[in-house]
C-alpha positions as CSV (number, residue, x, y, z in Angstrom):
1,X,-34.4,0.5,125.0
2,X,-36.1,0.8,128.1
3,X,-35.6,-2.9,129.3
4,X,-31.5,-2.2,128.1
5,X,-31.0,0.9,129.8
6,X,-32.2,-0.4,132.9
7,X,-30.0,-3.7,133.0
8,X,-26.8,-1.7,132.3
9,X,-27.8,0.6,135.1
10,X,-28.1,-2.2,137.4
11,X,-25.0,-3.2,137.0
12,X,-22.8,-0.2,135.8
13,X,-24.2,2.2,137.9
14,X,-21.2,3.6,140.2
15,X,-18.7,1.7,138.4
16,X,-15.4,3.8,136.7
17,X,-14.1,3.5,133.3
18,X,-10.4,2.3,132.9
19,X,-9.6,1.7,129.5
20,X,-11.5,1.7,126.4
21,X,-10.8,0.4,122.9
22,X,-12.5,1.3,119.5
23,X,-13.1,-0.2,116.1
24,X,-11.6,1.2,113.2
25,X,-15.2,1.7,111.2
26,X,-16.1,5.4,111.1
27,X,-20.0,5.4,111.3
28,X,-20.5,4.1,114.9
29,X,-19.0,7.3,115.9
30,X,-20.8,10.5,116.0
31,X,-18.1,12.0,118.5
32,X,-14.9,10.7,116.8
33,X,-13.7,7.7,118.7
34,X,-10.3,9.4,120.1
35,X,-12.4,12.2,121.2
36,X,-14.5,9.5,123.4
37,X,-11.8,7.9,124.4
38,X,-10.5,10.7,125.9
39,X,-13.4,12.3,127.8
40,X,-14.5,8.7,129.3
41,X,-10.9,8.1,131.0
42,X,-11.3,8.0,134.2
43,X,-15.0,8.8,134.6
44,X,-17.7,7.4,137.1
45,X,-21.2,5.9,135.7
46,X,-23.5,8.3,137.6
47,X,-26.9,6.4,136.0
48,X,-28.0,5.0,132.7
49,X,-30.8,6.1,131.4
50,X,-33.4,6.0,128.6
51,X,-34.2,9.4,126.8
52,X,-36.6,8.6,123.9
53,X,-34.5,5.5,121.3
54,X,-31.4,6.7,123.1
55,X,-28.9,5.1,126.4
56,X,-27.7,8.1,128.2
57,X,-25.0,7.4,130.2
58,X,-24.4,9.9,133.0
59,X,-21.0,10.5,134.0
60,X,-19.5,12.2,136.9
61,X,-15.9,13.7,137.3
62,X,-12.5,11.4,137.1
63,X,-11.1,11.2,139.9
64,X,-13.8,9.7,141.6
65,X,-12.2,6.3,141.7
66,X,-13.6,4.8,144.9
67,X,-16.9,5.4,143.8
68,X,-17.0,1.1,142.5
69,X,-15.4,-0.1,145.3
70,X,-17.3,1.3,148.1
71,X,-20.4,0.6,146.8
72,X,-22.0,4.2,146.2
73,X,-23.5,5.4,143.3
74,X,-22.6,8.6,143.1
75,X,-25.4,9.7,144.5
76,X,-26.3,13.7,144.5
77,X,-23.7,14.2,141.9
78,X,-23.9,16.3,139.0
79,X,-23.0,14.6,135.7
80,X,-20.5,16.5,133.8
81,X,-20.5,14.2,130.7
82,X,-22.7,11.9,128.8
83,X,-21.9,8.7,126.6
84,X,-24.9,8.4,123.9
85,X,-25.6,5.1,122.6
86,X,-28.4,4.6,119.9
87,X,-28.3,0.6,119.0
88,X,-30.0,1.8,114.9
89,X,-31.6,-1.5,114.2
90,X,-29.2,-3.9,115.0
91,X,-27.3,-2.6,118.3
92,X,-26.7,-4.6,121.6
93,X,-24.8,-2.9,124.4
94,X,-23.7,-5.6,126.3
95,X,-22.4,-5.9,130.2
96,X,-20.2,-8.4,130.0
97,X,-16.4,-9.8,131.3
98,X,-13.0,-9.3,129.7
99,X,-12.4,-13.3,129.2
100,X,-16.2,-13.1,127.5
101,X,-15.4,-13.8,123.3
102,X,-15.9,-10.8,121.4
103,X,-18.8,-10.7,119.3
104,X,-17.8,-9.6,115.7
105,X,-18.6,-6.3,114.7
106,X,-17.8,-5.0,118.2
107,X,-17.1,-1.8,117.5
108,X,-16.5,-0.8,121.6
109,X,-15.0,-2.0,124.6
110,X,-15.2,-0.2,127.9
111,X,-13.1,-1.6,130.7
112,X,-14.8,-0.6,133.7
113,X,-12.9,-1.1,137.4
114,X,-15.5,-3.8,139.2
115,X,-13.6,-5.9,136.0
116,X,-16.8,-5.8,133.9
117,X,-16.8,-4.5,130.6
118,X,-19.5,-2.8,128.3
119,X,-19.5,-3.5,125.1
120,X,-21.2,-1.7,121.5
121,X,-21.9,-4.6,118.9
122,X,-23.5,-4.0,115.8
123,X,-23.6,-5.2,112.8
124,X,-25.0,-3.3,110.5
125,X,-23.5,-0.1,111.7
126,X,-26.6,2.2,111.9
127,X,-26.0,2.5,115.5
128,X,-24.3,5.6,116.9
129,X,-22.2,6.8,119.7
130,X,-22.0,10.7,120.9
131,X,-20.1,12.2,123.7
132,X,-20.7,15.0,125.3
133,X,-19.1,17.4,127.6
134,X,-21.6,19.2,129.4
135,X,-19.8,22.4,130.2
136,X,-19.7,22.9,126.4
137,X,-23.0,21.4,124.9
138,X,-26.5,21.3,126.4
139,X,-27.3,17.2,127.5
140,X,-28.9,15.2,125.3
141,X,-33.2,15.4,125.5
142,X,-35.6,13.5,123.8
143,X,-37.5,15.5,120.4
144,X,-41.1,13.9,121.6
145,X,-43.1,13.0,124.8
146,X,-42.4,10.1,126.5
147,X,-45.0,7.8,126.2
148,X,-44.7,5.6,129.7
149,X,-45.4,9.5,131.1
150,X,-47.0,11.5,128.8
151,X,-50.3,12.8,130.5
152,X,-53.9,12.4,128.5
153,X,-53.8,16.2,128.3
154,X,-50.9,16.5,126.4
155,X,-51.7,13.2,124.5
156,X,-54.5,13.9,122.9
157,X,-52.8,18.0,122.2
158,X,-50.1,15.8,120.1
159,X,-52.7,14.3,117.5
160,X,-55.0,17.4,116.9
161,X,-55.7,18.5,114.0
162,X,-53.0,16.2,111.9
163,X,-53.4,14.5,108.6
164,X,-51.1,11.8,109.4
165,X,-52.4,8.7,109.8
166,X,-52.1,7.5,113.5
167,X,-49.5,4.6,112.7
168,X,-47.2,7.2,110.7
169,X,-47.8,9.5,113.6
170,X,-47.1,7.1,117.0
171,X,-43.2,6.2,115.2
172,X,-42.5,10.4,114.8
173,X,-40.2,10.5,117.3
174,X,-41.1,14.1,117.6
175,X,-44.3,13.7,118.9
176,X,-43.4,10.5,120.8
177,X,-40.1,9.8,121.7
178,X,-39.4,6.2,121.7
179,X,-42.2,3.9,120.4
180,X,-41.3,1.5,118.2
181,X,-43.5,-0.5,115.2
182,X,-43.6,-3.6,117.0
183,X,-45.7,-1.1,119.9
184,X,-47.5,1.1,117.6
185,X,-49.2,-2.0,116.4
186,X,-49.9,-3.7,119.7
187,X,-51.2,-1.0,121.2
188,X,-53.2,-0.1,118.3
189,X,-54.9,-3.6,118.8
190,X,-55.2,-3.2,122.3
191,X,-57.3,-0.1,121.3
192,X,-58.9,-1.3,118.8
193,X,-58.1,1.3,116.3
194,X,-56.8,0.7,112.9
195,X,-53.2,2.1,111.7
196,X,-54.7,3.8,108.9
197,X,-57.3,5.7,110.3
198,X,-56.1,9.8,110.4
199,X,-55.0,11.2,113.7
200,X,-56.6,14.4,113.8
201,X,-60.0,12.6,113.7
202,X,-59.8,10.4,116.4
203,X,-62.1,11.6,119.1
204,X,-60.7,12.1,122.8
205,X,-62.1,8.5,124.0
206,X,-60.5,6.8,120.9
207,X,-56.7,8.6,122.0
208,X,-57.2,8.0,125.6
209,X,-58.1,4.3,125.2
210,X,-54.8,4.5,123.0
211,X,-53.0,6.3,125.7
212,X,-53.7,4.0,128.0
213,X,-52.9,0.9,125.8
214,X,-49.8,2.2,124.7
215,X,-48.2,2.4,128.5
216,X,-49.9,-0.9,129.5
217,X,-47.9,-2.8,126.1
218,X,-44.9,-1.1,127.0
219,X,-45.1,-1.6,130.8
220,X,-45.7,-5.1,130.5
221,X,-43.2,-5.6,127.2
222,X,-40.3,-4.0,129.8
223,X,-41.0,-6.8,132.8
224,X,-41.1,-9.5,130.2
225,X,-37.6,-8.3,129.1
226,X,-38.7,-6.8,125.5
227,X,-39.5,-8.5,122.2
228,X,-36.5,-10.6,120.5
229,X,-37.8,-11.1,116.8
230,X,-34.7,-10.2,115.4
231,X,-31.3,-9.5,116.9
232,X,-32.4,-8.0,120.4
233,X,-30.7,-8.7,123.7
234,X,-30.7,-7.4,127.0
235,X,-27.7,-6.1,128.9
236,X,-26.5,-9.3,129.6
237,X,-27.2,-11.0,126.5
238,X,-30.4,-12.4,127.2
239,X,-33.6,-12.3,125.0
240,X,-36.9,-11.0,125.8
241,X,-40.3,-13.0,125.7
242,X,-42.8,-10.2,125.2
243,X,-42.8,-12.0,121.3
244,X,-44.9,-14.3,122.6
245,X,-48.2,-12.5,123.7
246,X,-47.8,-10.3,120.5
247,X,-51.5,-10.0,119.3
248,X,-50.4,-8.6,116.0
249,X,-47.3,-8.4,115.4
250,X,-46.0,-10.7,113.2
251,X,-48.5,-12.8,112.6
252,X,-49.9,-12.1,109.2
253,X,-52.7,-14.8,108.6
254,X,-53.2,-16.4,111.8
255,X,-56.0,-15.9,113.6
256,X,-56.7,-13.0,116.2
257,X,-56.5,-14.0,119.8
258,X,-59.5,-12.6,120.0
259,X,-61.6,-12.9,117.1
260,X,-60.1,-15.9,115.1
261,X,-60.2,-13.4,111.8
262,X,-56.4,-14.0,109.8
263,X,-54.3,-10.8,110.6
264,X,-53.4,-8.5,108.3
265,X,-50.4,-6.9,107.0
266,X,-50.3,-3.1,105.3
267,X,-47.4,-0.8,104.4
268,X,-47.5,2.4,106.5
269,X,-45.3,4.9,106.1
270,X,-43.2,2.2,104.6
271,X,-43.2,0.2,107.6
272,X,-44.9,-3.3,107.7
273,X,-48.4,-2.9,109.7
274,X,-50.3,-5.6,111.5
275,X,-54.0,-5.3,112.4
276,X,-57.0,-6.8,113.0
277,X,-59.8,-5.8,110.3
278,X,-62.6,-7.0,113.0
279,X,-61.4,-5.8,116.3
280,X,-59.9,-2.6,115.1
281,X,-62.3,-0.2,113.6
């Protein structure tokens, strides 16, 4: 999310919606799509953010038109709206040109005034899309900490005293908003802590060494452009390489990069759980 958020804000930021279209399928569409249609009209892409699994899409008031073609950003401006975009587990949101071919199961199309267009593509439709008008609802905040800022402190207040095993507990979302089970078991590894272990049990050097991990997997996962072991894409379409210094993840009996033992794979939490039975204690 983090890797996506920041290429559309690369090249959306400033930009100013001219025309949308929407797919007739109803469950993209937390804010019904007429409704969105409406309140982006003539809007101007203050920022694109990540809050927790979320794209926030700041937007300032219509009317501020010349906001693309001069070059500012929009800089010092409130935001008066928000466009939500949660990609579920199949999502792209896409910066791309009108003459581009449109993916199927495109479900949005936002014409922007530099000539680019932002598109919602998903195909299994667990993905969602929310606006909001901020004079009438509070903006959109994360339910967790976020884990690239989250301060050792508060980290190690999250895990105290819980029965949850510390897999189950990394993916709440409201303790930590945004890591993902690819992460959860990286970081784990990088640890060296296993998923099943309980959380509330962990002593303070065990969750700092996994505070630490988990911003160093997720830092370094972001500058290689994320993990494509499935159907994500940047912004612009592209896949990420992080897949290919994954220690753990996906690669149930090979042999540990560091150890040479075969990796392991568990159900957590219904969730399939890679781990190292030598390096992760």
């Amino acid at each position: 999310m983090e890797t996506i958020a920041r290429g559309v804000n690369e090249r959306v930021r400033g930009d100013v919606v001219v025309g949308t279209w929407f797919g007739a399928h109803r469950e993209p569409f937390k804010t019904p799509h007429a409704e969105q249609a409406k309140g982006l009209a003539g809007r101007v892409v203050l920022a694109v953010h990540r809050t927790g699994k979320h794209i926030v899409c700041e937007l300032g008031p219509a009317g501020m038109g010349g906001a693309a073609s001069t070059g500012r950003s929009g800089a010092g401006t409130m935001p008066e709206a928000q466009w939500i975009v949660h990609l579920g587990m199949t999502g792209r949101l896409l910066v791309t040109t009108p003459e581009a071919p449109v993916a199927a199961h495109t479900h949005a199309r936002v014409e922007l005034k530099s000539g680019r267009e932002l598109r919602f593509v998903d195909p299994r439709r667990f993905g969602r899309l929310e606006f909001r008008e901020l004079s009438a609802a509070a903006g959109f905040g994360g339910p967790g900490l976020d884990p690239l800022t989250v301060e050792a402190e508060d980290f190690a207040k999250l895990f105290k005293g819980r029965k949850l095993v510390i897999k189950a507990a990394l993916l709440n979302q409201t303790l930590l908003a945004g890591v993902g089970n690819i992460y959860a078991d990286e970081s784990l590894f990088r640890a060296g802590i296993r998923p099943g272990r309980r959380a509330g049990r962990l002593t303070r050097a065990e969750l700092e060494r996994l505070r630490t991990a988990l911003k160093s997997v997720l830092e370094h996962a972001i500058r290689l452009g994320g993990s494509s072991v499935s159907d994500y894409v940047d912004a612009n379409g592209v896949k990420g390489f992080f897949q290919l210094e994954h220690c753990v993840y996906m690669r149930t009996g090979q042999p540990c990069r560091v150890c040479e033992k075969p990796i392991q794979r568990i159900l957590v939490g219904g969730r399939g759980t890679h781990f190292c039975t030598n390096c992760q204690r």
